[in-house]
C-alpha positions in Angstrom: 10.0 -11.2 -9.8 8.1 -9.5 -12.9 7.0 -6.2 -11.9 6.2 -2.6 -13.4 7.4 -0.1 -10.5 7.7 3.3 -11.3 7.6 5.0 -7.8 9.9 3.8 -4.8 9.2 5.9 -1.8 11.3 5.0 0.9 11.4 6.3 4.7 14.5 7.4 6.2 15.1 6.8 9.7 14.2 3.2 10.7 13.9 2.7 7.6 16.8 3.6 5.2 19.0 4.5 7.4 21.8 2.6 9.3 22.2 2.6 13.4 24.5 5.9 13.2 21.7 7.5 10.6 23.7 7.3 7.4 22.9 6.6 4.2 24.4 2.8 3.4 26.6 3.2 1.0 25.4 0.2 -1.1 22.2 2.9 -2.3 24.5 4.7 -4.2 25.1 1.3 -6.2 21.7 0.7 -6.9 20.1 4.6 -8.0 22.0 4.5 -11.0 19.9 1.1 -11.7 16.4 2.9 -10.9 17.2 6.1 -13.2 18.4 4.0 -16.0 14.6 2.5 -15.7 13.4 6.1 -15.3 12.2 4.6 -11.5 11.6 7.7 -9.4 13.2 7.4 -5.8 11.7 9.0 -2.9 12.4 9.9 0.3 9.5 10.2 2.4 10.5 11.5 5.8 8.7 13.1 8.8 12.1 15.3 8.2 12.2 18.4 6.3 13.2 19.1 3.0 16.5 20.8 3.8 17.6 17.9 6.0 16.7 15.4 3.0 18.1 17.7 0.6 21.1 17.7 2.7 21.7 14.0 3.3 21.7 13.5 -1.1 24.2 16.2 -1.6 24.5 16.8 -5.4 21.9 14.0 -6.4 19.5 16.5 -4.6 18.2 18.4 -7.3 16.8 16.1 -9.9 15.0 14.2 -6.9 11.4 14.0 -5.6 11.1 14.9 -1.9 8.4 14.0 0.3 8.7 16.0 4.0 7.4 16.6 6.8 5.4 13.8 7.2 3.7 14.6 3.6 3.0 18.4 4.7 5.5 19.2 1.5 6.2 17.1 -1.7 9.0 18.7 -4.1 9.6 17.6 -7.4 12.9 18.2 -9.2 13.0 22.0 -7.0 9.2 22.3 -7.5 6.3 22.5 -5.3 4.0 19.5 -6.3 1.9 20.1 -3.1 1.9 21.8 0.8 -0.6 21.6 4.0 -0.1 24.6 5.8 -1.6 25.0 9.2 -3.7 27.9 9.9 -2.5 29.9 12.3 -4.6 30.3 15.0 -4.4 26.5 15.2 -0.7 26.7 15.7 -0.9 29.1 18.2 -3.8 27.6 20.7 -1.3 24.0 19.7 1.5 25.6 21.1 -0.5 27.2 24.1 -1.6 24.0 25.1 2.0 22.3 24.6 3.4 24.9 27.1 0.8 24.0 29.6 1.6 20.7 29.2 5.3 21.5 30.3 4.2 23.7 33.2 2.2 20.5 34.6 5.0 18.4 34.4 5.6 16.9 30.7 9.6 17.1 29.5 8.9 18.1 26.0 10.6 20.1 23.0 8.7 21.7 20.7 10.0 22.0 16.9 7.9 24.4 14.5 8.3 23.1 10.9 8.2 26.1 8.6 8.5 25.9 4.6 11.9 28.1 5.5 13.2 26.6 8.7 12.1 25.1 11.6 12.2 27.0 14.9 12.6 26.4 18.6 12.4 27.9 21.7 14.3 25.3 24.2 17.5 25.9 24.2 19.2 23.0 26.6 21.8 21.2 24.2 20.2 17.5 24.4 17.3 18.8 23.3 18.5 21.4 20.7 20.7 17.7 19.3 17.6 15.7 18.9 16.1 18.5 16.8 19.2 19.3 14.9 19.1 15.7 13.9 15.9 16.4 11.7 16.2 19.9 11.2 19.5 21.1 9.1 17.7 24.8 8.9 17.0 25.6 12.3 16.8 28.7 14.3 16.3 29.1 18.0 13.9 31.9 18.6 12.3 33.7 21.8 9.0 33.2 21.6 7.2 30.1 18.6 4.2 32.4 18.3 6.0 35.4 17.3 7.6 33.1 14.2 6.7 34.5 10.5 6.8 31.3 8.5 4.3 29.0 6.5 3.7 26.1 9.2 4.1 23.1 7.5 3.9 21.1 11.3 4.6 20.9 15.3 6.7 18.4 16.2 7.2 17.2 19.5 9.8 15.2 21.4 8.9 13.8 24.5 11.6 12.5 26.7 9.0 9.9 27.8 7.5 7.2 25.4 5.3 9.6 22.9 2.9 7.3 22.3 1.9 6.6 26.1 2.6 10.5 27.4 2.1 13.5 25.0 0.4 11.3 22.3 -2.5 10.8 24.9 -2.7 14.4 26.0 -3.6 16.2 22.5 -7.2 15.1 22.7 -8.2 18.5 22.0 -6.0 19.1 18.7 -6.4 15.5 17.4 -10.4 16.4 17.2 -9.9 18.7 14.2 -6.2 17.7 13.4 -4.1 15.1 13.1 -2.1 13.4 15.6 0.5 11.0 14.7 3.1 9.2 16.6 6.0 9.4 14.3 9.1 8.1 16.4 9.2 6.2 20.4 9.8 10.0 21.1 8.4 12.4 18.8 4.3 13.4 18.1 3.8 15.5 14.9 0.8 17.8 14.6 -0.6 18.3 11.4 -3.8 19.5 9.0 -6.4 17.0 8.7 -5.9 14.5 5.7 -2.3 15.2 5.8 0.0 11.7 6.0 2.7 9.7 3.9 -0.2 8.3 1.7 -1.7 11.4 1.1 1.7 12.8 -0.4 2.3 9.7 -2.1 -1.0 9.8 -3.9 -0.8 13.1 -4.9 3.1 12.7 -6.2 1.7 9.5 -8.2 -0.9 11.8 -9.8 1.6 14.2 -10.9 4.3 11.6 -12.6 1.4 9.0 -13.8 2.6 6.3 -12.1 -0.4 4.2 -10.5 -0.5 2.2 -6.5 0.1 -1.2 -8.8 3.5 0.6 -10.0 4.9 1.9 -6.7 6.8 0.7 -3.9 6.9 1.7 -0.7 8.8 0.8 2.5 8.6 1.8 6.0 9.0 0.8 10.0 6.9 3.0 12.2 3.4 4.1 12.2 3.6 7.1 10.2 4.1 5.0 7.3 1.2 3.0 7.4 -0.8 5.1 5.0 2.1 5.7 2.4 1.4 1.3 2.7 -1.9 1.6 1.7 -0.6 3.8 -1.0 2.1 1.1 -3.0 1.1 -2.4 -4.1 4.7 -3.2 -3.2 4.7 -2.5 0.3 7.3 -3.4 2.1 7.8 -3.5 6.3 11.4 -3.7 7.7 12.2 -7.0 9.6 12.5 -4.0 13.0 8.9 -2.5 12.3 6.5 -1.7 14.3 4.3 -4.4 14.6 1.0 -2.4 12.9 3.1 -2.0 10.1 4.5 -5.6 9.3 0.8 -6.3 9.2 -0.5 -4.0 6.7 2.4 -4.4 4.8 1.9 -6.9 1.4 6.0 -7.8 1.9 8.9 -8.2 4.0 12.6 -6.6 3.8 15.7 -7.1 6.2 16.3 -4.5 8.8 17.5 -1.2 8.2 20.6 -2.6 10.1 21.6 -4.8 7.4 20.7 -2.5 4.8 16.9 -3.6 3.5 16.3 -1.0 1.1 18.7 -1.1 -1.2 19.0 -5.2 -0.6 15.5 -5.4 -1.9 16.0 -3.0 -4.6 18.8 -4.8 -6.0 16.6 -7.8 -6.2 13.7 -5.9 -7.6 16.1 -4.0 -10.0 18.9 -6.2 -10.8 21.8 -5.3 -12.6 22.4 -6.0 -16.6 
């Protein structure tokens, strides 16, 4: 397969990683192949950047991080770009999220600062869910008394997000953006902010054009990061908007996809 990729951006959960959320081993065979092609690999999670700082250990600070949804892209330790909320937005977001509990909603609310991410709910199923996302994460009193560059709200809904509390942010999704990022959790960002957008402005920075970058992903807040890479491929368990906007197909992240396909892409010799 003759190709010219540059740029691999890869998301993590559904994506890369296996049924108990672990890296497959077999990646670690395959990177060396990418940097000896000076291929940049990049996670691009609705996580945050410690959690995927985290999850590559040492390998973590020559790498290109896109978080939070595409709220924060890091380059080898620096900042290539960041959409902070303003924060009277944040506030009246997590006003109306609170009401939304009072009428009857079962939700957790995560606020995704550049520092940490912060939460107010403190019942342990809920305060695991957001642990598995959030390695920096504090448990605070009261969300609008938090002094931190919001980055994003992100909600876990013990019902199916994108039937319950990803219908009931009308207000907020009319000057913001509203995206359905998991079957449980909503994320609440700027306007303009998504995968793609990251990935567009990381492919700016390193010179690397769409026709030179793949990009894989399952759920819908991938599909712009797509749009964003000739190579774009949907896992065989994707959501079914993303199999069709995707230009290829790779096996499911349960029998390791990602660095299947990138062996064939980049094999070895």
């Amino acid at each position: 397969m003759a190709h010219d990729i540059r740029l691999v951006a890869v998301d993590m959960d559904g994506t890369l990683l296996d049924g108990d959320g672990n890296i497959p081993a077999s990646l670690w065979d395959v990177l060396p192949r990418l940097a000896e092609r000076d291929v940049a690999f990049v996670p691009a999670s609705g996580r945050q950047m410690a959690t995927l700082r985290q999850a590559f250990g040492d390998a973590a600070g020559a790498m290109t991080f896109i978080a939070e949804n595409g709220a924060y892209v890091v380059h080898e330790g620096a900042e290539i770009a960041s959409a902070v909320i303003d924060r009277d937005v944040a506030e009246r977001a997590i006003r109306h999220l609170r009401a939304l509990v009072a009428s009857g909603y079962d939700l957790g609310v995560v606020l995704c600062g550049k520092r940490s991410a912060y939460i107010e709910r403190t019942d342990a199923d809920f305060t695991a869910h957001a642990a598995t996302y959030y390695a920096a994460l504090e448990t605070v009193d009261d969300l609008l008394a938090v002094d931190d560059d919001v980055l994003k709200i992100a909600i876990y809904d013990y019902a199916l997000a994108e039937d319950s509390v990803g219908r009931a942010l009308d207000d907020i999704a009319a000057t913001h953006r509203v995206v359905v990022s998991a079957r449980h959790w909503v994320d609440i960002m700027n306007p303009g902010v998504d995968k793609g957008t990251a990935l567009r402005s990381l492919q700016r920075a390193l010179q690397v054009a769409p026709a030179q970058t793949a990009a894989f992903g399952d759920y819908l807040n991938d599909l712009e990061m797509m749009d964003a890479a000739h190579w774009s491929y949907a896992m065989h368990n994707a959501h079914p908007e993303v199999i069709a906007r995707a230009r290829h197909r790779a096996p499911s992240n349960l029998d390791e996809g990602v660095p299947r396909t990138l062996a064939q892409l980049f094999p070895a010799g």
